[in-house]
N, C-alpha and C positions, 0 to 999 in steps of 0.2 A: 103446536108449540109456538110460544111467545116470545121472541128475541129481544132485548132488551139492552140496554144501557148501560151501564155502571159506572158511576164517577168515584172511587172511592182513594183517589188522590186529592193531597189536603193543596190550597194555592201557597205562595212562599213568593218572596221577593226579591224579581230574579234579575235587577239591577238598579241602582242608585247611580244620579248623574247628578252633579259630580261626586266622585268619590269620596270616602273618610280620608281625612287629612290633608282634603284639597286646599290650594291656593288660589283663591279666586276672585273676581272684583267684585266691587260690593253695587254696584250699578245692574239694573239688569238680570241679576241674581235667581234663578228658578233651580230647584231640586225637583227631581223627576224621579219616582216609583213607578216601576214598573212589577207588575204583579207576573205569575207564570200563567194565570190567568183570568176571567172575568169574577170581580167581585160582587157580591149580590149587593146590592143597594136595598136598607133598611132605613128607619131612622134615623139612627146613629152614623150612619156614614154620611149624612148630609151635610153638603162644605158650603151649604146657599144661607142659612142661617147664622147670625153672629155666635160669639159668646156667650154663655150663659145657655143654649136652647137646649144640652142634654147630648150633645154631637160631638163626633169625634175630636171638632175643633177644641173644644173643653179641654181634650189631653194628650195635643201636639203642644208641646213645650220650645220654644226656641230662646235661647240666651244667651247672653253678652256674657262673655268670661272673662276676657282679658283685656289690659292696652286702653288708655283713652278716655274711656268714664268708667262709670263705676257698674257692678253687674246689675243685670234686670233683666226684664222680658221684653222681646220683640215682637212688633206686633208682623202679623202674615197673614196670606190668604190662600186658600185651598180650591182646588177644583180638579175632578175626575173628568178625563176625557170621553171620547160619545161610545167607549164601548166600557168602561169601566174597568179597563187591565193599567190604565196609569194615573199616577194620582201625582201631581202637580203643587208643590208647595211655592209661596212667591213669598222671600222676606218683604220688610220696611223698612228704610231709614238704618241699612246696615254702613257702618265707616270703614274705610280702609285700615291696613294693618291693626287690625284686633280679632282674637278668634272668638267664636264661637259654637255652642251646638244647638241640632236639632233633634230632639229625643222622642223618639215614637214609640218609644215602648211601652208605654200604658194603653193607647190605640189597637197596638199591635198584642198584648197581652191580655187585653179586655174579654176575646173570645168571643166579640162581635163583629172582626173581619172574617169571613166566611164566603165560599165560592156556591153557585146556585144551586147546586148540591148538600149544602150546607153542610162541607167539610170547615174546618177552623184552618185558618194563618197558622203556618208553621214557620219555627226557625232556618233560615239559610244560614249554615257554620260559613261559606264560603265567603257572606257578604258580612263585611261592620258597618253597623247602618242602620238595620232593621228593627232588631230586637236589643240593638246598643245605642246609646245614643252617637248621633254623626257627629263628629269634630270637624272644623272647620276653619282659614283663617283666610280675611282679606288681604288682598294684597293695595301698597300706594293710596294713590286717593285722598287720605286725612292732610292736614295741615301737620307736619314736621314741626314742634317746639320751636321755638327762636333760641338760638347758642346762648348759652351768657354770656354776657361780658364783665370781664373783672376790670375793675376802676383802682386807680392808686389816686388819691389825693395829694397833690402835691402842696407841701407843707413849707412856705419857706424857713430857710438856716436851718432846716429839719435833713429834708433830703437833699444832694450834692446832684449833680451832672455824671452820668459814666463815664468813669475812666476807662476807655476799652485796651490802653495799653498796658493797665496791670498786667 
């Protein structure tokens, strides 16, 4: 008799740092995945390659929603740690007070993250994050608008002096 193995638990993503609807500075800024456990490394999961190479970086989506300019894509960079249970997202050039997300659900629905078993990424109901996209908003940091100021032209024989004893 041959005693064997069995992995027939699927991996899931068993913490986001920081969490949905964090407030956070926009300096500094890293999202951290943390897997339940080791993901197989394929092609497609390579974070060494730019844009454009067919990688999962293809369809991490991160975007400007709100506040300060106008929406678009953020550029980021990715990298799995030396045992492949955390995957490390690092924005660019994010501003304070404006939110954003980070959407990994095409990555994560693609059904090419998969554990060396080659079970598939499954839903965590418990995390928003994963299979939703992450909401997010800077905190401080931006340049504050300058106040208006309102101007009165003074006009002479037009406008008088206050009279504050009316």
């Amino acid at each position: 008799i041959i005693i064997k193995p069995v992995d027939s638990s699927s991996p899931y993503v068993a913490g986001i740092a920081p969490g949905n609807n964090s407030d956070v500075s926009p300096s500094g800024l890293q999202f951290v995945y943390t897997f339940s456990e080791q993901i197989k490394q394929t092609p497609y999961t390579r974070t060494d390659l730019p844009a454009g190479s067919h990688t999962m970086i293809d369809d991490i989506i991160m975007n400007f929603v709100d506040l300060k300019k106008t929406s678009g894509s953020i550029d980021f960079t990715a990298q799995w740690n030396s045992t492949f249970s955390q995957l490390t997202i690092t924005p660019q050039g994010l501003v304070g007070s404006a939110a954003y997300t980070l959407d990994m659900t095409a990555v994560f629905n693609s059904g090419k993250i998969t554990d060396v078993a080659g079970n598939q990424l499954v839903n965590n109901t418990d995390i928003t994050g994963d299979f939703e996209p992450l909401q997010f908003t800077t905190s401080g940091g931006s340049t504050v608008p300058a106040a208006p100021i309102v101007t009165r032209r003074i006009v002479p024989g037009y406008f008088g002096p206050l009279d504050f004893n009316v």
